[in-house]
N, C-alpha and C positions, 0 to 999 in steps of 0.2 A: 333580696327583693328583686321581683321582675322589672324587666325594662318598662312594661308595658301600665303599671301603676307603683304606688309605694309599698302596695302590700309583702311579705313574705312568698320568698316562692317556694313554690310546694316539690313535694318529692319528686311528683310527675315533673315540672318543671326543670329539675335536677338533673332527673335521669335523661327527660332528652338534649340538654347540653353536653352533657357528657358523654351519651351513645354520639353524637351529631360528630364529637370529636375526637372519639375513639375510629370509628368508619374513617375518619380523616386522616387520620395517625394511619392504621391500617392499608387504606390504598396505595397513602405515600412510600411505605416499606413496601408495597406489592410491585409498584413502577420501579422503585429501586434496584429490589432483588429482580424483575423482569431484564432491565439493562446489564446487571453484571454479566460479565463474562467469567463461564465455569471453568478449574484448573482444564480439561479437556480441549474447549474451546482456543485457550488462550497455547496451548500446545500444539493445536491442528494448525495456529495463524503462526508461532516459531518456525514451523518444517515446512510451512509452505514459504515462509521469508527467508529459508534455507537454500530451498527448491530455485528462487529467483536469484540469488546472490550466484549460486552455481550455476545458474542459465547468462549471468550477466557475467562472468569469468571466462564461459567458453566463449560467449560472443567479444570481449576481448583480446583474445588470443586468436582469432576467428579474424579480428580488425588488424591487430600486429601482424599476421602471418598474409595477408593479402597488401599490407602496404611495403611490408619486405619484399614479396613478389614482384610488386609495381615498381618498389624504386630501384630493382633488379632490371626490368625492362625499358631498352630503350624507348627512348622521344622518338618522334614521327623524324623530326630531323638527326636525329640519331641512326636513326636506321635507313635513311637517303642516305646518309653520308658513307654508311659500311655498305649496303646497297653498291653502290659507286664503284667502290674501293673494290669489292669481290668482282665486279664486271668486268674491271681492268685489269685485273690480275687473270682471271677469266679469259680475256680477248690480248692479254699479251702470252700466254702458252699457247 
């Protein structure tokens, strides 16, 4: 029966509930399969997350080998003081 009275509903009636919700079913797979991601895709974003982890390895080795440098060199008063110390040695020959 139609919503619309008590009567029986007719083939037409049938067919467009069911086209109405086939179209529905249909789009909804269409938006789905539109967002997945193809093996391809999903391979180009691995080697590019490769790409970063091996840029973020060199920029840590890049961090270690500059604060080994720095804690290599002296402090400001570090270097007054040997400063100093070469001048006097310096002005005692």
């Amino acid at each position: 029966m139609t919503k619309k009275n008590s009567q029986p509903a007719t083939v037409d009636d049938v067919e467009k509930i069911v086209t109405t919700a086939m179209q529905s079913v249909v789009e909804g797979i269409n938006n789905v399969l539109k967002n997945m991601a193809t093996k391809d895709d999903i391979k180009i974003l691995d080697e590019k997350i490769e790409d970063v982890k091996l840029e973020i390895r060199f920029m840590k080795d890049d961090i270690k080998g500059l604060t080994e440098e720095l804690a290599m060199t002296p402090s400001r008063n570090e270097f007054r003081e040997l400063k100093e110390q070469v001048r006097k040695i310096y002005l005692s020959n």
